[in-house]
N, C-alpha and C positions, 0 to 999 in steps of 0.2 A: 572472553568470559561473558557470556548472557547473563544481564539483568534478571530482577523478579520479575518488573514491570515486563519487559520484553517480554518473557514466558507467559504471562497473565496475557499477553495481546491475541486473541480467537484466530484460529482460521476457517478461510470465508471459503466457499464455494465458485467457481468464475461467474456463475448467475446471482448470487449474491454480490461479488464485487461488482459488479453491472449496477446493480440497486446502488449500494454505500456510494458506489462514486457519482452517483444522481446525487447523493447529500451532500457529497465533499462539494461540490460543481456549484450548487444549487441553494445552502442553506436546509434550515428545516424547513420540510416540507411534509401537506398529508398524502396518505397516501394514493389518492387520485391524481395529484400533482407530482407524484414518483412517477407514476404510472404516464399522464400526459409528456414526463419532459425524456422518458425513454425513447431512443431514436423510431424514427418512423420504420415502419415494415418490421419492427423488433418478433412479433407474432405471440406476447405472453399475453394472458388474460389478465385481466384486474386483479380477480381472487387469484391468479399464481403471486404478482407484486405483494400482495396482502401477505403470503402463507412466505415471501421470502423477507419479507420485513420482520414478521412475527419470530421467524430464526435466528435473523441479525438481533434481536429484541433478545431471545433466551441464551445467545452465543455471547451477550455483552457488548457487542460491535455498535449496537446503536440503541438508542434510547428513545425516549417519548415523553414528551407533555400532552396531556389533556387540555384541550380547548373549545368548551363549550362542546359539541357532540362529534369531536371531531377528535384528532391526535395528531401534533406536529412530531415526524422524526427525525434525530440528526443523528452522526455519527459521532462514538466515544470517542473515538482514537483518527488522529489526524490522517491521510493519504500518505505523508513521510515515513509516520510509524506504521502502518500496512505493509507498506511498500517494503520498506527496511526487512520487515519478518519475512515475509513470504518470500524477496530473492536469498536471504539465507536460509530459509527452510528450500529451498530449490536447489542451493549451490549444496548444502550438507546432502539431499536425498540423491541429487542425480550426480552428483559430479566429486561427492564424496569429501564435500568440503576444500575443494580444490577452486580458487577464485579464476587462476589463469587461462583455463579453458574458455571461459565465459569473456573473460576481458578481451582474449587474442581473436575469437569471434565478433564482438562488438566494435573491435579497432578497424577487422578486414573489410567491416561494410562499406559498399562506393559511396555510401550517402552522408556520409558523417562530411559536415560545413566546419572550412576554418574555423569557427569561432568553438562548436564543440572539439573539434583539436587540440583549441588553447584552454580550454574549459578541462580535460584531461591532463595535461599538462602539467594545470594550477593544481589540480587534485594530488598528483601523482610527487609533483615537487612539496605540497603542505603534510603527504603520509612517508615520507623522505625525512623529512625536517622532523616530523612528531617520533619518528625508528631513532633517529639519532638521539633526539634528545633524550630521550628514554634510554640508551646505551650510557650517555655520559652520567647519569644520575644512578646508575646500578652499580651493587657496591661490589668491590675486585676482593 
């Protein structure tokens, strides 16, 4: 079941998550300082960072103070809670809310290190424990 809050969380654009995660990264920041900590060779003008800030700004995704003639921005909603919507809005549009597809991909990579193995593991044993326990507390 999706939250309200959840539903209330914007979706960004990938040029916009580029910007938000300079804030997640970075703190608030103006937006010359969005614009400087963008990776090198990126190729956006200042005024495009401006005109995608001003969207995170009217999308709710990120906010502003006023400081003196300038505007620090940061972002409302944390990278976890981003993050969260946008692979379930991914998993419901492309894959039709099917989670297994996606996981049996992420498993087959050669790059995945012992340690995210046992990091899956941990996961997959604590939504194991959270099924069950929820089966014993339903009433017969």
């Amino acid at each position: 079941m999706t939250s309200h809050k959840e539903e209330s969380l914007p979706s960004v654009s990938s040029a916009e998550w580029e910007v938000i995660e300079t804030l997640w990264d970075n703190g608030p920041l103006a937006a010359r300082d969005v614009f400087a900590a963008l990776p090198a060779g990126h190729g956006w003008a200042y005024k495009t960072v401006k005109t995608l800030l001003s969207r995170l700004v009217a999308k709710g995704a990120v906010d502003y103070q006023q400081v003196g003639n300038s505007y620090l921005y940061r972002a409302v909603y944390s990278r976890d809670q981003m993050t969260h919507k946008e692979v379930k809005g991914f998993v419901e549009r492309v894959l039709d809310g099917a989670s297994l597809p996606i996981l049996a991909r992420l498993i087959e990579r050669e790059d995945l290190s012992d340690d995210q193995i046992a990091d899956l593991r941990r996961l997959l044993a604590e939504k194991e424990r959270k099924s069950l326990g929820k089966e014993e507390r339903r009433p017969r």
